[in-house]
Biopython code that builds the backbone (N, CA, C, O; Angstrom):
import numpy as np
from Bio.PDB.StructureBuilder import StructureBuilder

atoms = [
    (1, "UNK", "N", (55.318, 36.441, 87.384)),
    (1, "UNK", "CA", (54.631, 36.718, 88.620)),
    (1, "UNK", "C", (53.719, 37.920, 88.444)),
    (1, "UNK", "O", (53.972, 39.120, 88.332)),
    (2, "UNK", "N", (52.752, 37.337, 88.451)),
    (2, "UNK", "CA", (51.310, 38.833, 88.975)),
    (2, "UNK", "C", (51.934, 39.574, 89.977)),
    (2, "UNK", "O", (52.347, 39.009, 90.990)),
    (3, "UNK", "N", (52.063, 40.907, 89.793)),
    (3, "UNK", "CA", (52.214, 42.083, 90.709)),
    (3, "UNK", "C", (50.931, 42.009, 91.826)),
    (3, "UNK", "O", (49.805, 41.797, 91.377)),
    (4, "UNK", "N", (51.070, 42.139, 92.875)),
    (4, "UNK", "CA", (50.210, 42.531, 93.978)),
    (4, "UNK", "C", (49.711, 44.322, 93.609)),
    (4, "UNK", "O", (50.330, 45.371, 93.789)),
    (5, "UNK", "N", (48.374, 44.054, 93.050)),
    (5, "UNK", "CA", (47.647, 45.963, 92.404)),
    (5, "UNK", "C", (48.007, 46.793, 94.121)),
    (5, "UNK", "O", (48.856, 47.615, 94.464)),
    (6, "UNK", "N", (47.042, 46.176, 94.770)),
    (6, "UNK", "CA", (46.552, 46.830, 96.391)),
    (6, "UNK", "C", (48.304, 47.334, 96.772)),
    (6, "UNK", "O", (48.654, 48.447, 97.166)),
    (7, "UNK", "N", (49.244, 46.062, 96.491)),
    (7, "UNK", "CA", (50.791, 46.411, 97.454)),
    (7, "UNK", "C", (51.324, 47.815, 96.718)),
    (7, "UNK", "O", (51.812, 48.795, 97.280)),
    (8, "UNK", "N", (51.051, 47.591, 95.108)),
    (8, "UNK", "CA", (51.865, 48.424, 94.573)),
    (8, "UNK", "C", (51.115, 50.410, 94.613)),
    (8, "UNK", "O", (51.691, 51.493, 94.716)),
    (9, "UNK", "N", (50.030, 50.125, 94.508)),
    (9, "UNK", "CA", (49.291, 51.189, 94.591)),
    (9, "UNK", "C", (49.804, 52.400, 96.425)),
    (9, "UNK", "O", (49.882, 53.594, 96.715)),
    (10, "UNK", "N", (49.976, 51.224, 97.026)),
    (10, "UNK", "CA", (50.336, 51.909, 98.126)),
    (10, "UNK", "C", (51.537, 52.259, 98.030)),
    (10, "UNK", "O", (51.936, 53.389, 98.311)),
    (11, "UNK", "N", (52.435, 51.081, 97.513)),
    (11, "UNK", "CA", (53.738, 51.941, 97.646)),
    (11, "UNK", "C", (53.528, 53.121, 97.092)),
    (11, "UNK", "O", (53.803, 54.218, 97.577)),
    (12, "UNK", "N", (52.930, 52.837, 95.845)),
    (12, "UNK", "CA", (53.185, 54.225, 94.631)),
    (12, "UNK", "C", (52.501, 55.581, 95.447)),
    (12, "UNK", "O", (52.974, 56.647, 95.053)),
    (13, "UNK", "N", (51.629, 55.677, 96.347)),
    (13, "UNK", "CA", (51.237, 56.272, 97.209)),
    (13, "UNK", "C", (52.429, 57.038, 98.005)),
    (13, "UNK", "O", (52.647, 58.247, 97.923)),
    (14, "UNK", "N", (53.084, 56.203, 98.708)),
    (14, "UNK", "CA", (54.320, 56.415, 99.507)),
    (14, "UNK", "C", (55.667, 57.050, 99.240)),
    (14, "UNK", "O", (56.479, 57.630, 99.959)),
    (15, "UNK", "N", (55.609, 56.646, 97.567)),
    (15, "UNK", "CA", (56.903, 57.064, 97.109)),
    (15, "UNK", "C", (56.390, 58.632, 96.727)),
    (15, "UNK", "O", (57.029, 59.631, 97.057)),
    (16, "UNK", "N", (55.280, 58.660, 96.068)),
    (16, "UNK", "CA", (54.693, 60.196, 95.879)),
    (16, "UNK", "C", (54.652, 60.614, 96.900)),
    (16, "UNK", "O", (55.403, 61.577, 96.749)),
    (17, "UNK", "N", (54.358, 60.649, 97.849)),
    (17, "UNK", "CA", (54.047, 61.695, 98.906)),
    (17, "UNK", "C", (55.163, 61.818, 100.039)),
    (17, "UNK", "O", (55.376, 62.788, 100.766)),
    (18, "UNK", "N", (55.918, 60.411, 100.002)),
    (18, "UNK", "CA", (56.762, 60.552, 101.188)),
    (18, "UNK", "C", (58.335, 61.151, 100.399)),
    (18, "UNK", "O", (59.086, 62.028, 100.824)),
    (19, "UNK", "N", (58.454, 60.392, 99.249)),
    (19, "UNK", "CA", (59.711, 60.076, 98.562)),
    (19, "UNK", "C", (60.116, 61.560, 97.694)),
    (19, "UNK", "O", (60.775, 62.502, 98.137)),
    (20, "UNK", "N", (59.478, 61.421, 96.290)),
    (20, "UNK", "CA", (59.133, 62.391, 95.857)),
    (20, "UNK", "C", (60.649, 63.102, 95.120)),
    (20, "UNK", "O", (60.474, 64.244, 94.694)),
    (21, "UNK", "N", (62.136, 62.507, 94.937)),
    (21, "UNK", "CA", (62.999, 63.512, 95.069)),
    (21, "UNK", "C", (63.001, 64.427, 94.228)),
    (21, "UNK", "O", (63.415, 65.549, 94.521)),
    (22, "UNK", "N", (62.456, 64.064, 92.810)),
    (22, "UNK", "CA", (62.323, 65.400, 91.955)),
    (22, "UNK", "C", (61.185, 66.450, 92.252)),
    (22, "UNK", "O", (61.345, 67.657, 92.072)),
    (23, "UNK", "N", (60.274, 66.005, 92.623)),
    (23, "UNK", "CA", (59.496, 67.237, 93.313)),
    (23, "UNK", "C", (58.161, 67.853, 92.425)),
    (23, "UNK", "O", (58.495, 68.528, 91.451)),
    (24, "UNK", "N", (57.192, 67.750, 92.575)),
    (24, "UNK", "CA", (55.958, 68.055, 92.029)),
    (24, "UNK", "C", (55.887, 67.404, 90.655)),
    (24, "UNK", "O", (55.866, 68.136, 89.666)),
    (25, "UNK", "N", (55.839, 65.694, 90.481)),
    (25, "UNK", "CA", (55.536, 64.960, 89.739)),
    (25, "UNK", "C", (54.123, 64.516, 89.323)),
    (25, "UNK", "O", (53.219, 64.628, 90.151)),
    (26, "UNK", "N", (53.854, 63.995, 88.037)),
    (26, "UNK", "CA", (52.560, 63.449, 88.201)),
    (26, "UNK", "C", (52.268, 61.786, 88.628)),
    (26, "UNK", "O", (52.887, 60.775, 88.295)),
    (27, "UNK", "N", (51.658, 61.873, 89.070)),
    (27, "UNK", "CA", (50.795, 60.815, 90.018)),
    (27, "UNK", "C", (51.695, 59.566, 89.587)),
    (27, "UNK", "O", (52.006, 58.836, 90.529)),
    (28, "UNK", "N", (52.277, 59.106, 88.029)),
    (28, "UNK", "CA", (52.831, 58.018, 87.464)),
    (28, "UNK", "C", (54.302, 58.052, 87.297)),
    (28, "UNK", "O", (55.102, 57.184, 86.947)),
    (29, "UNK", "N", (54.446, 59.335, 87.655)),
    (29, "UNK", "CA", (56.156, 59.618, 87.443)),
    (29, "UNK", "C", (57.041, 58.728, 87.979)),
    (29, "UNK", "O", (58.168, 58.653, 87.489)),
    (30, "UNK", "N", (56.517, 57.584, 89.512)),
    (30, "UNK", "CA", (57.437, 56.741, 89.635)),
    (30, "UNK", "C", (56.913, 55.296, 89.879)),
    (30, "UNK", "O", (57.392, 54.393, 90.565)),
    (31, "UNK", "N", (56.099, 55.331, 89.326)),
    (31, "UNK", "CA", (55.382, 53.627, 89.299)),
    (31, "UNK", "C", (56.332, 52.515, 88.770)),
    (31, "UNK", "O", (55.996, 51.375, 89.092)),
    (32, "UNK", "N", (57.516, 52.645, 87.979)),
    (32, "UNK", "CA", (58.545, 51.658, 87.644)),
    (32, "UNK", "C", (59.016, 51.395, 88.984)),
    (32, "UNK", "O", (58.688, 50.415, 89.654)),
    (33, "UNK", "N", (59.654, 52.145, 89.275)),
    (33, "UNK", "CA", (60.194, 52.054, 90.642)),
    (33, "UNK", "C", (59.241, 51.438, 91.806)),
    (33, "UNK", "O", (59.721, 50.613, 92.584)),
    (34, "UNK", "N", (57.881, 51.848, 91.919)),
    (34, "UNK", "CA", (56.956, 51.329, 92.621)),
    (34, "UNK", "C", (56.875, 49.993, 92.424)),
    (34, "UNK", "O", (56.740, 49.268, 93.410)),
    (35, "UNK", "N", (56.949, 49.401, 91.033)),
    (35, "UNK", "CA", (56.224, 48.295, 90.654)),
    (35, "UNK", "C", (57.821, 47.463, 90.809)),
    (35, "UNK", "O", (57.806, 46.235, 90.727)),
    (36, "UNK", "N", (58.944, 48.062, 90.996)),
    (36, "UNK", "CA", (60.302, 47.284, 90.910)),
    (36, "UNK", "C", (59.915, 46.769, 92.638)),
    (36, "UNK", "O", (59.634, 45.622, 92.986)),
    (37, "UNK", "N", (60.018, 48.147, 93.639)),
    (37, "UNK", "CA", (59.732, 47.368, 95.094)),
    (37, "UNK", "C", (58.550, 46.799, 95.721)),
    (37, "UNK", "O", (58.849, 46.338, 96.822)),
    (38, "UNK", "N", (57.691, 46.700, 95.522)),
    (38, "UNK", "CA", (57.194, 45.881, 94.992)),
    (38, "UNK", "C", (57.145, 44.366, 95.140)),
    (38, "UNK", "O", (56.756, 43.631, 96.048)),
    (39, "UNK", "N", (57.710, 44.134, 93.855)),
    (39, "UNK", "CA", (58.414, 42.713, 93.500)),
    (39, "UNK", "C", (59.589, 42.542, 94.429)),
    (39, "UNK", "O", (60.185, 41.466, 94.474)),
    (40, "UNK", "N", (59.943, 43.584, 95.179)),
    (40, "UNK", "CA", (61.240, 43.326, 96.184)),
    (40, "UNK", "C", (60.246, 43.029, 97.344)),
    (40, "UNK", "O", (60.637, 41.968, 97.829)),
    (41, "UNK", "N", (59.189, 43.443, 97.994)),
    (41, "UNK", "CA", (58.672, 42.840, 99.117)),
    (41, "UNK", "C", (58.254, 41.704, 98.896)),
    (41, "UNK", "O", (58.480, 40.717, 99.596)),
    (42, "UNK", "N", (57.590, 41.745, 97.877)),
    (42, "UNK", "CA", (56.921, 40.167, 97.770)),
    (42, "UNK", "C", (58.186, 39.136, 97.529)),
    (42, "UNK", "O", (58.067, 37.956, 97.859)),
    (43, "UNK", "N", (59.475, 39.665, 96.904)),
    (43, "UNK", "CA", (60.569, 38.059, 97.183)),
    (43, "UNK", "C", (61.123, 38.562, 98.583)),
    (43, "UNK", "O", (62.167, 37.951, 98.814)),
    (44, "UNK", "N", (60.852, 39.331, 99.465)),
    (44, "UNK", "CA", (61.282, 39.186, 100.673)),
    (44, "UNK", "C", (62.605, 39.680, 101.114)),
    (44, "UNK", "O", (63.223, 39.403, 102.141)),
    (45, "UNK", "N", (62.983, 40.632, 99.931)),
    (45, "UNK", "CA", (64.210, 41.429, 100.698)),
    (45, "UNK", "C", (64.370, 42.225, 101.601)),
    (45, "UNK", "O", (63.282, 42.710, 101.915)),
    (46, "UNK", "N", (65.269, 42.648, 102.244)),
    (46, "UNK", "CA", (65.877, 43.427, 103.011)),
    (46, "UNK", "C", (65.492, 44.761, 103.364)),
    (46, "UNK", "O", (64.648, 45.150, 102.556)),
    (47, "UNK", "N", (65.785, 45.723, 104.330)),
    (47, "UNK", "CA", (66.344, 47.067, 104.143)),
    (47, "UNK", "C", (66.760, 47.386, 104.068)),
    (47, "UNK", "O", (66.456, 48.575, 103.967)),
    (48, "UNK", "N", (68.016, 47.102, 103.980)),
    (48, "UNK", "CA", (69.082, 47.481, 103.293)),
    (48, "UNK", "C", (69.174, 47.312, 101.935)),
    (48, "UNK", "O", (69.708, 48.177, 101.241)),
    (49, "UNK", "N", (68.687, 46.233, 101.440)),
    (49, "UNK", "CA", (68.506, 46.338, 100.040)),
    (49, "UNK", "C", (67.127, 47.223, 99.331)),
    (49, "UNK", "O", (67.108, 47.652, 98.177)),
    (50, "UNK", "N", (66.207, 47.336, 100.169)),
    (50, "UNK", "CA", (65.509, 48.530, 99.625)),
    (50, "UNK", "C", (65.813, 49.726, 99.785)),
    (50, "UNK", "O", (64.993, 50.520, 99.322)),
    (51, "UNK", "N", (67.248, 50.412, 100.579)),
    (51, "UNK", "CA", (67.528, 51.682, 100.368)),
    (51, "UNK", "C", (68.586, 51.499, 99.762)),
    (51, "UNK", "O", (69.034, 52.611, 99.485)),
    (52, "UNK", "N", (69.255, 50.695, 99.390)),
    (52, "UNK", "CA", (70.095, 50.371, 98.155)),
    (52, "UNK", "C", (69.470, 50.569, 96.915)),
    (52, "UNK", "O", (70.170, 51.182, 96.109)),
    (53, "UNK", "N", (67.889, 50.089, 96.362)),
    (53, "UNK", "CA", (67.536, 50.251, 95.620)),
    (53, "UNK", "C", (67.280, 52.020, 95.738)),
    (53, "UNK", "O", (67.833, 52.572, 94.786)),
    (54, "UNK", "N", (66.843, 52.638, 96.324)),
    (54, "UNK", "CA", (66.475, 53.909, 96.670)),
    (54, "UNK", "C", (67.716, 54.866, 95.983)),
    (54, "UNK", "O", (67.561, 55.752, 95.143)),
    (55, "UNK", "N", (68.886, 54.447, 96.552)),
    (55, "UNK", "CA", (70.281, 55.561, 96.970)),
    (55, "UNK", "C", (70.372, 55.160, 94.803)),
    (55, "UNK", "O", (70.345, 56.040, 93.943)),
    (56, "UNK", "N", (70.464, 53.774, 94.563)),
    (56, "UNK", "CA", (70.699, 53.572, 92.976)),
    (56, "UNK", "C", (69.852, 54.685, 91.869)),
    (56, "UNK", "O", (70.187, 55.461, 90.973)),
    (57, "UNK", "N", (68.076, 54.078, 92.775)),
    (57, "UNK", "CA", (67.678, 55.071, 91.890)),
    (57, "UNK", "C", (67.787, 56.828, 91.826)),
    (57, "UNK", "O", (68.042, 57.445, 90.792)),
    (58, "UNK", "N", (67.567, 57.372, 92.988)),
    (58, "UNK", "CA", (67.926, 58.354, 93.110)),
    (58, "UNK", "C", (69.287, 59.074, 92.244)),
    (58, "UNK", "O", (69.044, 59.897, 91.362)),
    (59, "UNK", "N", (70.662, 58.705, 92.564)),
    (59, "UNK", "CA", (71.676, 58.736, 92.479)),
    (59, "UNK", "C", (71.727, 59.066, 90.737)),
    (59, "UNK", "O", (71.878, 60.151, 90.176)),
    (60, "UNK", "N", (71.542, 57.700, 90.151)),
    (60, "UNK", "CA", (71.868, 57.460, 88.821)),
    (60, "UNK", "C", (70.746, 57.038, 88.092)),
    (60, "UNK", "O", (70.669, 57.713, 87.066)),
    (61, "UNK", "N", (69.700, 56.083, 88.191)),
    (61, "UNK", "CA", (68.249, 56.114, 86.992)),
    (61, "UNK", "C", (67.617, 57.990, 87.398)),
    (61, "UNK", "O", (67.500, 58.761, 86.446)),
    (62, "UNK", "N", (67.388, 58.326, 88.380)),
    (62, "UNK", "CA", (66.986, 60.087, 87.770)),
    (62, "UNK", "C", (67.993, 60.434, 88.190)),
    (62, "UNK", "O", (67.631, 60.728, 89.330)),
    (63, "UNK", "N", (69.472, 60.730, 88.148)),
    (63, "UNK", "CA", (70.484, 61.458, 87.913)),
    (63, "UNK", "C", (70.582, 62.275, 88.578)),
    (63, "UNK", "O", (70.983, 63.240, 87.928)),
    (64, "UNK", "N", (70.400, 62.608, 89.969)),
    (64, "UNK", "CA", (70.118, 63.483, 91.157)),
    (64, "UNK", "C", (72.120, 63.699, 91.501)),
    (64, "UNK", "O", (72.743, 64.713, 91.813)),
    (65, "UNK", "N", (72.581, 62.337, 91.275)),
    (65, "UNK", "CA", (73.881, 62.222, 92.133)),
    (65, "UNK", "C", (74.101, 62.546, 93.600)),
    (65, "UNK", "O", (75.146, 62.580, 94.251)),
    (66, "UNK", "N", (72.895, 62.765, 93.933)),
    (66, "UNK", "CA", (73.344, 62.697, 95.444)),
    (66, "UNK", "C", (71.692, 62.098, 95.943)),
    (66, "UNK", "O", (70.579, 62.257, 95.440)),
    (67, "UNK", "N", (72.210, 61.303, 97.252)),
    (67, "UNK", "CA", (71.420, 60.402, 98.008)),
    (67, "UNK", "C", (70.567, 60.984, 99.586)),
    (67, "UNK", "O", (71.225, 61.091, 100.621)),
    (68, "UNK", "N", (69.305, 61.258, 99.551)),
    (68, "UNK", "CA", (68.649, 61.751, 100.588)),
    (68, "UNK", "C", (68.839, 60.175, 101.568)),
    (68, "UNK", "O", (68.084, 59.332, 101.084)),
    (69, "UNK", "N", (69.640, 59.613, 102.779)),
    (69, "UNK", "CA", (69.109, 58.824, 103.365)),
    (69, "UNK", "C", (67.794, 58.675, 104.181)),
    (69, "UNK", "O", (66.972, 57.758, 104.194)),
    (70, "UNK", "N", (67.856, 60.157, 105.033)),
    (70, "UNK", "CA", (66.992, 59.864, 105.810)),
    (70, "UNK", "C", (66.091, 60.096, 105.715)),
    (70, "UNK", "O", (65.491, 60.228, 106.781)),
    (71, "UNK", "N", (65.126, 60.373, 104.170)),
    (71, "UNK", "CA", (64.042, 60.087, 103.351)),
    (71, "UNK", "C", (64.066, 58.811, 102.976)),
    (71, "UNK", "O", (62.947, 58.346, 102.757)),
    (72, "UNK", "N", (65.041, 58.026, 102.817)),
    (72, "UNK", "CA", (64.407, 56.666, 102.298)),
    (72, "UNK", "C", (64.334, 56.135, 103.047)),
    (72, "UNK", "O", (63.632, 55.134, 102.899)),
    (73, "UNK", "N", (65.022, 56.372, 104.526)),
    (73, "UNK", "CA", (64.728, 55.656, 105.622)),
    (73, "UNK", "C", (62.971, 55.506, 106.113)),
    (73, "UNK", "O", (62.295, 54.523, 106.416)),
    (74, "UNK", "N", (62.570, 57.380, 105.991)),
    (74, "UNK", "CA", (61.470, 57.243, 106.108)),
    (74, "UNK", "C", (60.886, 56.271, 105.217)),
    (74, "UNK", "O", (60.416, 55.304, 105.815)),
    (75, "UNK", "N", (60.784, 56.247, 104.018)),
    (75, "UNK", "CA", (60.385, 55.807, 103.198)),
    (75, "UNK", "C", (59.968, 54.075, 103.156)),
    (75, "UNK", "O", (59.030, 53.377, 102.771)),
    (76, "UNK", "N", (61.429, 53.886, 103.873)),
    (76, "UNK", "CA", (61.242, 52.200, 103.896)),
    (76, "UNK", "C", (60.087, 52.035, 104.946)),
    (76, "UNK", "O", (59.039, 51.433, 104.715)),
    (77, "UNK", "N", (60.462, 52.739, 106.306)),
    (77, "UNK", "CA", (59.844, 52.344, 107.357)),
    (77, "UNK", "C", (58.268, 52.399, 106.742)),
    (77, "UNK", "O", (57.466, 51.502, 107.000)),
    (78, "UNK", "N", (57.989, 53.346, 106.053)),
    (78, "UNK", "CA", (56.046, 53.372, 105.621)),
    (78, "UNK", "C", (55.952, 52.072, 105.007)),
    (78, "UNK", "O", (55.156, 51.278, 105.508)),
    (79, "UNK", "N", (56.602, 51.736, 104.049)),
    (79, "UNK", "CA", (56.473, 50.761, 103.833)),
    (79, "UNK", "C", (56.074, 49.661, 104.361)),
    (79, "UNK", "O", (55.007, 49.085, 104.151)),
    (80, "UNK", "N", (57.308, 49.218, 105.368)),
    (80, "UNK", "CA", (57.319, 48.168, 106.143)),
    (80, "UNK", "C", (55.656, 48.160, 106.893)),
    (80, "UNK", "O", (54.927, 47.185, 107.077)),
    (81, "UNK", "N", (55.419, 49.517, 107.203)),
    (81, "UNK", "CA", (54.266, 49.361, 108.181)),
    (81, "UNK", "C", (52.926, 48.942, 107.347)),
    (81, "UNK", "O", (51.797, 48.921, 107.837)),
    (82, "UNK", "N", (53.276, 48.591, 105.912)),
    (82, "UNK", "CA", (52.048, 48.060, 105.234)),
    (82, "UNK", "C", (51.493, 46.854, 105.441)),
    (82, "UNK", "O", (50.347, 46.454, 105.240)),
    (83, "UNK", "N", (52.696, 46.190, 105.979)),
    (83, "UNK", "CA", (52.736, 44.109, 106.293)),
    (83, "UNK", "C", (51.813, 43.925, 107.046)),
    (83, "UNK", "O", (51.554, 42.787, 107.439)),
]
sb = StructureBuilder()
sb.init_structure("model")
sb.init_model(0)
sb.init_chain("A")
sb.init_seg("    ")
for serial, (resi, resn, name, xyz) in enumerate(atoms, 1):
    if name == "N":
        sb.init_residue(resn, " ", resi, " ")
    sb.init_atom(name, np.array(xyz, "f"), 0.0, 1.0, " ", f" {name:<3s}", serial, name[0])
structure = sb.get_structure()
């Protein structure tokens, strides 16, 4: 599946500016992650499963061990308001 450029660019937008948990990254620091949800809007999951993906990555892929919710909450909601 071709990635949607326009969907992912925004997320990657969103996650930099809204998300951000390590904190003064460069511009690409989380485009995996961008380009993972992404591919989660376009098969049409959840919100709960996109702050599932959030609390995972956070938590344990960057090793934070602890989970901001009500940043990814924000986070989802920008999202959502892209549809």
């Amino acid at each position: 599946m071709a990635i949607d450029e326009e969907a992912f660019r925004q997320i990657r937008d969103i996650l930099n500016r809204e998300w951000d948990p390590i904190g003064g990254c460069p511009a690409d620091e989380y485009d995996r992650y961008a380009r993972t949800i992404t591919k989660m809007i376009h098969d049409n999951r959840d919100d709960f499963a996109l702050m599932q993906y959030l609390e995972r990555t956070e938590r344990h892929d960057i090793g934070l061990g602890r989970f901001n919710a009500e940043r990814a909450r924000r986070v989802v909601a920008a999202i959502r308001k892209l549809r």
